[in-house]
N, C-alpha and C positions, 0 to 999 in steps of 0.2 A: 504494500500500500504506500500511497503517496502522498500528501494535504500536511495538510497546516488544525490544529485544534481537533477541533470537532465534524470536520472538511475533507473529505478525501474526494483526491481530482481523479487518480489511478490506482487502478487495484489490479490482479493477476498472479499466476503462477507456472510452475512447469511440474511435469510429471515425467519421469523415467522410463517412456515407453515412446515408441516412434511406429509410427503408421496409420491406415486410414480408420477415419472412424471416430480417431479422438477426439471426446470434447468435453465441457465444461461450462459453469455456470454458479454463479455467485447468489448468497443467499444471507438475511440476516437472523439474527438471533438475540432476540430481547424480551427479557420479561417471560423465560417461559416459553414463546413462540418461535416459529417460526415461519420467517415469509422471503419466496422467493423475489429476488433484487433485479435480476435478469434470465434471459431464455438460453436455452443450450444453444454454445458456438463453437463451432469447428477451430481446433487447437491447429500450429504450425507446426511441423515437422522441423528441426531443427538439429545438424550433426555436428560435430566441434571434434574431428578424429575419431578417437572411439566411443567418443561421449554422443548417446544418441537420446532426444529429449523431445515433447512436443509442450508450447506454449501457447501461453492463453495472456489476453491482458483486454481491459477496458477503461474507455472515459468514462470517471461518475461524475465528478463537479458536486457532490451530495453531503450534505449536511446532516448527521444523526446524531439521535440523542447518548450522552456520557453513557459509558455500559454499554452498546452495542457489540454484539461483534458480529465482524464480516467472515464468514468461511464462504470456501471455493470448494465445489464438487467436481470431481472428473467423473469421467465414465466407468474409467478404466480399474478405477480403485473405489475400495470399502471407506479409506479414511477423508476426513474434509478440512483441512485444515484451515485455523482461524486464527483470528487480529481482534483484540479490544479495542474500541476507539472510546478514547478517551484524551484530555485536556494534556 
């Protein structure tokens, strides 16, 4: 994630796998609930040598309230990791 306070402009992630199919999508988590932030996007394939990765990233410009947190879902995995936004 990217912003300033309570402000995030950019969010995103990568995940450890390379090929078609990959995707992802951002979701928050407050209070208990949760509510999807955005729709599933097709990730990059991305290779750096033997390092092979697929990437995901977004413009928010989004304001939320202290305590939020942003987690990012892939397809391809069980885990979703997340961001507190906070001051």
């Amino acid at each position: 994630m990217k912003g300033h306070g309570l402000t995030v402009k950019r969010a995103g992630g990568w995940i450890d796998s390379l090929g078609t199919g990959v995707r992802a999508r951002l979701y928050t988590a407050d209070r208990g609930e949760r509510h999807a932030l955005t729709r599933w996007k097709d990730a990059t394939p991305i290779t750096y040598g033997a390092v092979r990765m697929s990437s995901v990233d977004w413009k928010l410009g989004r304001r939320f309230r202290p305590g939020t947190w942003l987690c990012i879902e892939f397809n391809h995995t069980d885990g979703a990791p997340c961001a507190q936004i906070h001051r």
